[in-house]
C-alpha positions in Angstrom: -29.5 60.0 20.9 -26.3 59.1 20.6 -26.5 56.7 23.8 -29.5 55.2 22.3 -27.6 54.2 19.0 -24.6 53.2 21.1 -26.6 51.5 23.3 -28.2 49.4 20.2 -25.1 49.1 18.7 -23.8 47.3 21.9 -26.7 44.4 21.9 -26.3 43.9 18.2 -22.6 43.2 18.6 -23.4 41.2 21.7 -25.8 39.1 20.0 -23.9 38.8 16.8 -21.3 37.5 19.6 -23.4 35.1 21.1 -24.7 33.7 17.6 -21.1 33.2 16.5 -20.1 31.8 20.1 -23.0 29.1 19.6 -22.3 28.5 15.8 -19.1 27.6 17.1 -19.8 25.6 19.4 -22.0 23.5 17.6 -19.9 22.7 14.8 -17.3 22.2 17.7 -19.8 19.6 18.5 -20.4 18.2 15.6 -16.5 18.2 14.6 -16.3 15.8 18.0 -19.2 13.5 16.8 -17.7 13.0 13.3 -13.8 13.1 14.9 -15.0 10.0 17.1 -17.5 8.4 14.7 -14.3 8.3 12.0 -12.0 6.6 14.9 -14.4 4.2 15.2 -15.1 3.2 11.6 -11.1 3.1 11.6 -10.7 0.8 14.6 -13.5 -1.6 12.7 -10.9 -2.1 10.1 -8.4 -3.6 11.9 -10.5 -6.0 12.9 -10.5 -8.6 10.0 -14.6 -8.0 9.8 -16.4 -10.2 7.2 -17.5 -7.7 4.7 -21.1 -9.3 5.3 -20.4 -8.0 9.3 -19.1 -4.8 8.9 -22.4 -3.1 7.7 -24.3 -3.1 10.8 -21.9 -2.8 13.0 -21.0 0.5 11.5 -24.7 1.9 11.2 -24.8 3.3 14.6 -22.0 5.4 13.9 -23.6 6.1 10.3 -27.1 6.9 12.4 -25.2 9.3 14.6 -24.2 11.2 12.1 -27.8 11.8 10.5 -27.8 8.8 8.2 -31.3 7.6 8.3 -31.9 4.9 6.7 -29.1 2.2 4.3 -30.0 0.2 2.2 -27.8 -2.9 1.1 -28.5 -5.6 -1.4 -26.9 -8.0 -4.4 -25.3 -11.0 -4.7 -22.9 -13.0 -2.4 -21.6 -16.3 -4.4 -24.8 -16.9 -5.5 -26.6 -16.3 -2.9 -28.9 -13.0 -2.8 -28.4 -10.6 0.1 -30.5 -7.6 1.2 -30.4 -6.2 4.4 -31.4 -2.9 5.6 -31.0 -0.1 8.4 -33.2 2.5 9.7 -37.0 3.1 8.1 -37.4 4.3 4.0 -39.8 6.7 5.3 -37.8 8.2 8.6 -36.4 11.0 6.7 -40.2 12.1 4.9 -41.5 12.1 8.8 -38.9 14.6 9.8 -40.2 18.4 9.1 -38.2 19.6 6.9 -38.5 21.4 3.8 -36.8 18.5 1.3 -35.1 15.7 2.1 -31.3 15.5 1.4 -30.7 13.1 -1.7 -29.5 9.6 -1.5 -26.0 8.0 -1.9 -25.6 5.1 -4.1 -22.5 3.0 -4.0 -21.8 0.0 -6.5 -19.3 -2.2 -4.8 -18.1 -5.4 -6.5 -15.7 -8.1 -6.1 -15.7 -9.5 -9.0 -18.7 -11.4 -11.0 -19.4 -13.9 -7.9 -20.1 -10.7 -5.4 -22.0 -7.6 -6.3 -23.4 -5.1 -3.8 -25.4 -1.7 -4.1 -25.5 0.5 -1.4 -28.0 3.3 -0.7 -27.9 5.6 2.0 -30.5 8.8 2.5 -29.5 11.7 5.2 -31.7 14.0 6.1 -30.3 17.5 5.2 -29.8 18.9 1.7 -25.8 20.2 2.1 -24.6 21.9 4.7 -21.8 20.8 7.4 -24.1 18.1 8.8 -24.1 16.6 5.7 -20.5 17.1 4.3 -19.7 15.2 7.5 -21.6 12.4 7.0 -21.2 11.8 3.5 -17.7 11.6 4.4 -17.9 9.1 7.2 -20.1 7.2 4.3 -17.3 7.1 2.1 -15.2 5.7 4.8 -17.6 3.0 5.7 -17.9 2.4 1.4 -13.9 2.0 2.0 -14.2 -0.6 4.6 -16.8 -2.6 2.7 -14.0 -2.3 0.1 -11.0 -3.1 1.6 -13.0 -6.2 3.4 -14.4 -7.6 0.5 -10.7 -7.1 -1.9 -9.3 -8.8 0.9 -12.0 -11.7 1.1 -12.2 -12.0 -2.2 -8.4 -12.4 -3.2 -8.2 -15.1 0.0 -10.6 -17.3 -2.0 -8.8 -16.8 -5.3 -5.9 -17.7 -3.6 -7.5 -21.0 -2.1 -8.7 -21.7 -5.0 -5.7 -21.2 -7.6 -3.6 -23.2 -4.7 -6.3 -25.8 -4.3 -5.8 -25.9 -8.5 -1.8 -26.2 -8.3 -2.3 -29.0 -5.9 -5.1 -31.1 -8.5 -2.8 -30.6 -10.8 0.1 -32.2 -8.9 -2.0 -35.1 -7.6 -3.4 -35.8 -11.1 0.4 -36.3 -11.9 1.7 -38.2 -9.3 -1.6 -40.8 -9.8 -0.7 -40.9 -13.4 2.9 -41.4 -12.3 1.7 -44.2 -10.0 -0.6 -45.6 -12.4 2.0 -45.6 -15.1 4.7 -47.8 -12.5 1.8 -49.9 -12.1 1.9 -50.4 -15.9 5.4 -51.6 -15.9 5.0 -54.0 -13.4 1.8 -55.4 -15.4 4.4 -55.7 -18.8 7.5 -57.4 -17.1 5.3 -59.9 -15.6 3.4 -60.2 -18.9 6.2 -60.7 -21.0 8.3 -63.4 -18.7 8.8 -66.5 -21.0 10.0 -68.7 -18.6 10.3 -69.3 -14.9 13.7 -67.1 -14.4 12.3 -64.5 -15.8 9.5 -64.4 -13.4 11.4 -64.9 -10.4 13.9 -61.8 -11.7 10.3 -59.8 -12.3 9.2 -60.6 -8.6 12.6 -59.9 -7.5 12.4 -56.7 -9.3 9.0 -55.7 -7.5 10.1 -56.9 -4.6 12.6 -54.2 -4.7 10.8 -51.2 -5.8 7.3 -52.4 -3.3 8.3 -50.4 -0.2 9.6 -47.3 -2.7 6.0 -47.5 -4.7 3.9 -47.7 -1.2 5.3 -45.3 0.4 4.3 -43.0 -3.0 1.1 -44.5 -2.5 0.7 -43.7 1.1 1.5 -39.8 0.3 -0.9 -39.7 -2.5 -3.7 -40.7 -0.3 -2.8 -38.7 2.6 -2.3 -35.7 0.4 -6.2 -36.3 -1.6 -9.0 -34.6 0.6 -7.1 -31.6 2.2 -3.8 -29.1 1.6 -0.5 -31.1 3.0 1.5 -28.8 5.3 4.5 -27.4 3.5 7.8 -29.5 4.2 10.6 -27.5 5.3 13.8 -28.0 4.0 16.4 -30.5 5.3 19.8 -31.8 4.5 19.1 -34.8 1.7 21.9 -37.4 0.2 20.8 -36.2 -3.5 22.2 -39.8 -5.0 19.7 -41.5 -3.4 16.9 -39.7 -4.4 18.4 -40.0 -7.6 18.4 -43.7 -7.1 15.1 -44.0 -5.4 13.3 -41.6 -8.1 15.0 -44.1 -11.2 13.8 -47.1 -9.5 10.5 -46.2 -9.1 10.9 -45.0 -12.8 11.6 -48.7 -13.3 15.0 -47.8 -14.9 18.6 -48.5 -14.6 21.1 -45.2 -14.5 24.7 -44.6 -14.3 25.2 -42.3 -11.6 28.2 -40.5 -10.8 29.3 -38.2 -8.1 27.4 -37.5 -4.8 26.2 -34.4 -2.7 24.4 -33.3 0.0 21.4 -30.3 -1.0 19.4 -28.4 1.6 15.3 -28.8 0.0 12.3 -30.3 0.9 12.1 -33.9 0.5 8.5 -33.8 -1.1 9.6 -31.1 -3.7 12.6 -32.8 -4.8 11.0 -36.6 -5.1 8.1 -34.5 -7.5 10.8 -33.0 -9.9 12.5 -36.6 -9.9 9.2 -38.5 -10.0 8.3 -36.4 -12.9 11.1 -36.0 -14.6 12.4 -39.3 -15.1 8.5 -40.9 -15.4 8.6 -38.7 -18.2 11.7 -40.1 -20.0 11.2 -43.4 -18.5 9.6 -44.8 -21.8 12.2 -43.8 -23.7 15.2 -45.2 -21.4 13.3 -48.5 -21.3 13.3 -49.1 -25.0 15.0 -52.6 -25.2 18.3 -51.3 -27.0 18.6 -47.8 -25.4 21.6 -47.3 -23.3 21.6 -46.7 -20.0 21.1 -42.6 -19.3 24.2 -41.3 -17.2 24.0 -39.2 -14.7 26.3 -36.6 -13.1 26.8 -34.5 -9.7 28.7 -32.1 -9.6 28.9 -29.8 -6.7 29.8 -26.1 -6.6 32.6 -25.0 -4.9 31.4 -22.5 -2.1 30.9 -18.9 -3.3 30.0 -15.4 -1.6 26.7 -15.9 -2.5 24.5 -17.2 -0.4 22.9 -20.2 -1.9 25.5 -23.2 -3.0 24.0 -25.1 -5.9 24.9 -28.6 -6.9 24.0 -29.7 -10.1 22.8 -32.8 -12.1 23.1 -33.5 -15.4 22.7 -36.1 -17.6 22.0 -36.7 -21.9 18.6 -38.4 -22.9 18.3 -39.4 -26.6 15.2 -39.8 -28.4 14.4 -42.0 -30.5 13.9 -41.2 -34.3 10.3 -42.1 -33.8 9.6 -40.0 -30.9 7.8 -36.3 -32.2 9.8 -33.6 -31.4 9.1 -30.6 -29.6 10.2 -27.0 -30.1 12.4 -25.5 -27.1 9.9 -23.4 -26.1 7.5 -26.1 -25.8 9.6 -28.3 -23.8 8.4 -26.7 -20.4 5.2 -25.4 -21.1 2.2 -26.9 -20.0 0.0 -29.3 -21.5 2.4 -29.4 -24.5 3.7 -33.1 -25.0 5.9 -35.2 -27.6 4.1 -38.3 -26.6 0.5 -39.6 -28.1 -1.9 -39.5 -24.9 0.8 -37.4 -22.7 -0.5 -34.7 -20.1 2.1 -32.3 -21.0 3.0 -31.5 -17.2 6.0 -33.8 -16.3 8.5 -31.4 -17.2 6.5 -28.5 -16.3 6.0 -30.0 -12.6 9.7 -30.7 -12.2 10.7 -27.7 -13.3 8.2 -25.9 -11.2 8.8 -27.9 -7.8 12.4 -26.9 -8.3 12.3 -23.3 -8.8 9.6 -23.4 -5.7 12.8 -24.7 -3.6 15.1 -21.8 -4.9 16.8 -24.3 -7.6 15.8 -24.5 -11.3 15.7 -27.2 -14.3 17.0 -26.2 -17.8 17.2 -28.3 -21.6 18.9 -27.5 -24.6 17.3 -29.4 -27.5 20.6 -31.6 -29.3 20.8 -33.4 -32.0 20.1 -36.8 -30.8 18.1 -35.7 -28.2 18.0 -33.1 -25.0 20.2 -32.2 -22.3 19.0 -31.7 -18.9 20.5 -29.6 -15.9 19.4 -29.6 -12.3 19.9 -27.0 -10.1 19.7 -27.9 -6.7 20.2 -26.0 -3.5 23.7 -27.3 -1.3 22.8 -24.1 1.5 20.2 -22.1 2.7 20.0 -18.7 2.3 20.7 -17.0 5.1 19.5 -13.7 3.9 15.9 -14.8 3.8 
């Protein structure tokens, strides 16, 4: 008797062995399968993938896992997407007592690109489908992270695409506006010397106004390259920048700054096309400017700076100082409000800055120019 109940004892502990010993295994298994279908949903993320791409490249994996069927529609841009993997009805066809219920993901980038996502498994719970629902999540991550990053690329292209309008609409207007003055001193010459000092006069600034005119049009129709920064005689592009203002400065002192050429002829263009209307009123002195280089520092940008007084007229409206840089805020009737804005702003972009302080008789201006680069960058 007591061999017998041994002897049952013995095969139930043996089978309860073998039960656990193949339990074991197969979630060893299935550990595997999910441990290698994670890797590769990870791998597919350091690919770059189009969102768009990623979807069916990952449903194998998905499929593997007991995924059986996903679902994937909304809008791209505009443009309506559905795609789909697997059959609706796979998981009714396979006999088992309920089907597990589905996943629903709402992933959006924004109100140009809105997806839903629906994925059905077929078991209820269990470790089949705790594994799957989280290699799901991951592939809901990778849509994610893929569309976040597509999405921010084209607000980027777009908000730089905006910043460079908004410098070409300037430096037309600026050209436009030199055009004017040439048009006016050739309409108001009186007599024969005066016309011959006009043609002398455009004669002189010609070469300065098409070489403006060439980088306009070579800039219109795609992004220019940016310009790296090079060693520039700052008096002449002080020079060059008041003759094509069609004004006469004094000008004193001379340095040497480290910037890009294209960045420091927009602050100039703009700043003195801005003030050019005033400096060209028939008894307004002539603005004087002054360079005054920094003596070298520890730091590790040298600066040289320009600065020079413009009065305003009594007739000219008067801004507040807070609306002297900000944009689309003018004192003159028909102004775009962006001339000082632009200069400032192409300045700061080459690690200088442009300050005013509002005076009595009109404002002071200070340029801040790189003399060095930095070597910490």
């Amino acid at each position: 008797m007591v061999y017998a109940v041994l002897t049952s004892l013995s095969l139930v502990c043996l089978a309860a062995g073998i039960t656990l010993l193949a339990t074991s295994q197969a979630l060893s298994r299935r550990a595997r399968r999910y441990h290698n279908g994670m890797q590769a949903l990870l791998r597919m993320g350091g690919r770059g993938l189009e969102p768009l791409e990623i979807p069916p490249l990952a449903w194998p994996v998905l499929q593997a896992s007991g995924w059986g069927h996903l679902a994937l529609k909304g809008h791209w841009f505009g443009h309506a997407v559905a795609t789909e993997f697997g059959a609706p009805g796979i998981v009714d066809r396979m006999r088992l007592p309920k089907k597990g219920p589905p996943l629903k993901f709402n992933v959006g980038g924004g109100p140009d690109v809105t997806l839903t996502v629906v994925m059905t498994h077929s078991a209820v719970r269990g470790e089949s489908r705790m594994f799957a629902e989280q290699l799901a999540r991951v592939f809901i991550l990778l849509l994610e992270d893929a569309l976040r990053a597509r999405t921010e690329a084209i607000s980027l292209a777009l908000a730089e695409r905006a910043r460079l309008t908004l410098y070409l609409q300037h430096d037309m207007r600026n050209l436009a506006q030199w055009v004017g003055w040439v048009c006016t001193d050739f309409s108001d010459c009186t007599d024969p010397d005066a016309l011959l000092t006009a043609a002398r006069r455009l004669q002189s600034n010609a070469p300065l106004a098409r070489e403006r005119a060439q980088k306009l049009m070579a800039s219109l129709g795609k992004s220019p390259t940016d310009e790296s920064p090079s060693n520039v005689d700052l008096r002449q592009a002080v020079l060059k920048a008041a003759q094509m203002a069609g004004v006469e400065v004094i000008l004193d002192g001379q340095a040497t700054v480290v910037i890009a050429q294209a960045l420091l002829a927009r602050a100039l263009d703009n700043l003195f096309s801005n003030l050019a209307p005033n400096w060209r009123e028939p008894l307004a002195p002539k603005p004087v400017l002054q360079i005054n280089p920094t003596a070298d520092t520890k730091s590790a940008v040298s600066m040289v700076s320009l600065h020079f007084f413009s009065a305003l007229p009594d007739t000219t409206p008067r801004l507040s100082p807070e609306k002297l840089f900000e944009p689309f805020a003018s004192g003159r009737p028909g102004g775009l409000g962006l001339g000082l804005y632009q200069a400032r702003k192409s300045l700061r972009e080459a690690g200088g800055d442009l300050t005013a302080r509002l005076e009595a008789q009109g404002v002071m201006f200070l340029l801040s120019i790189p003399s060095k680069e930095d070597c910490t960058a």
